[in-house]
N, C-alpha and C positions, 0 to 999 in steps of 0.2 A: 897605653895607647887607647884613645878614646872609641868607643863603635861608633861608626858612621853609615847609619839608614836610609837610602836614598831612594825618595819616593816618587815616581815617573806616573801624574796624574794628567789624564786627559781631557777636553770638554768637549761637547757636540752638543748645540744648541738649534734644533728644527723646529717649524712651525708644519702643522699636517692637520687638512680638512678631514671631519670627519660628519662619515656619511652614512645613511639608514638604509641596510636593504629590503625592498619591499618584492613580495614573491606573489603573483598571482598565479591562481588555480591554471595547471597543466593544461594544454590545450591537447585530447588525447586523439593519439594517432589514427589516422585516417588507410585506407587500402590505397599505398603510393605515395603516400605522406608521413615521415618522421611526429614522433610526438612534437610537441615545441612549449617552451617555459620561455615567460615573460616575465622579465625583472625590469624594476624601476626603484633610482636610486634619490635620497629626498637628504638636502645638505642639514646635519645636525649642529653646526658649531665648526671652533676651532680649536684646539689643543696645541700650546707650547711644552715640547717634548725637551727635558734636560739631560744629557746621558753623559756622565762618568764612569771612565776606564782605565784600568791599571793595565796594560798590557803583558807585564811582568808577572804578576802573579794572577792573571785572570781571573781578573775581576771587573764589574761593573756593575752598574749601579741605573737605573731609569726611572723617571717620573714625569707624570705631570702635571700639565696647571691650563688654567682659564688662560691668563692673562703670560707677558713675559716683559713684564716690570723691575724696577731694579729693587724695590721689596722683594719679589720673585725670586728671585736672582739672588739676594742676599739668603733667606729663608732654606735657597736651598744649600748654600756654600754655610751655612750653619748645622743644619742635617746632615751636612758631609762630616762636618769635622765633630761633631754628638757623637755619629753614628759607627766612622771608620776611622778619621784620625788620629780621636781625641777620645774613646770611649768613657773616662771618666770625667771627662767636660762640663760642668754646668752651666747653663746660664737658658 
């Protein structure tokens, strides 16, 4: 009877702004007055987030990218199978 390995792979594909935080100098506390910190937040770009999970054996897997193209996309379901399903894989 042959073994049969049954692999339970999941996807989750987000898109997430990412953002700079800027910290200006503490404004320091006064008699009746808390200190107070000033933050201002300055948009950097965006990141396509790829995340692969085996829920089974806990596992996963996260990267990302500029862009979420279907080069993207390919590129990473190649590093999947390189990396986890195919360890002796070339190409």
């Amino acid at each position: 009877m042959p073994l049969t390995v049954t692999l339970l792979l999941s996807l989750e594909k987000m898109v997430r702004q990412v953002f700079l935080l800027i910290r200006y100098e503490p404004i320091p506390a006064e008699p009746g007055h808390d200190a107070e910190v000033d933050y201002h937040y300055t948009h950097q770009g965006v990141q396509a987030l790829f995340i692969f999970f085996d829920p089974h054996i806990d596992w996963q897997r996260v990267s990302n990218r500029d862009h979420r193209t279907r080069i993207d996309w390919a590129e990473e379901i190649r590093q999947l199978f390189r990396c986890r399903l195919c360890p002796g894989w070339k190409n």
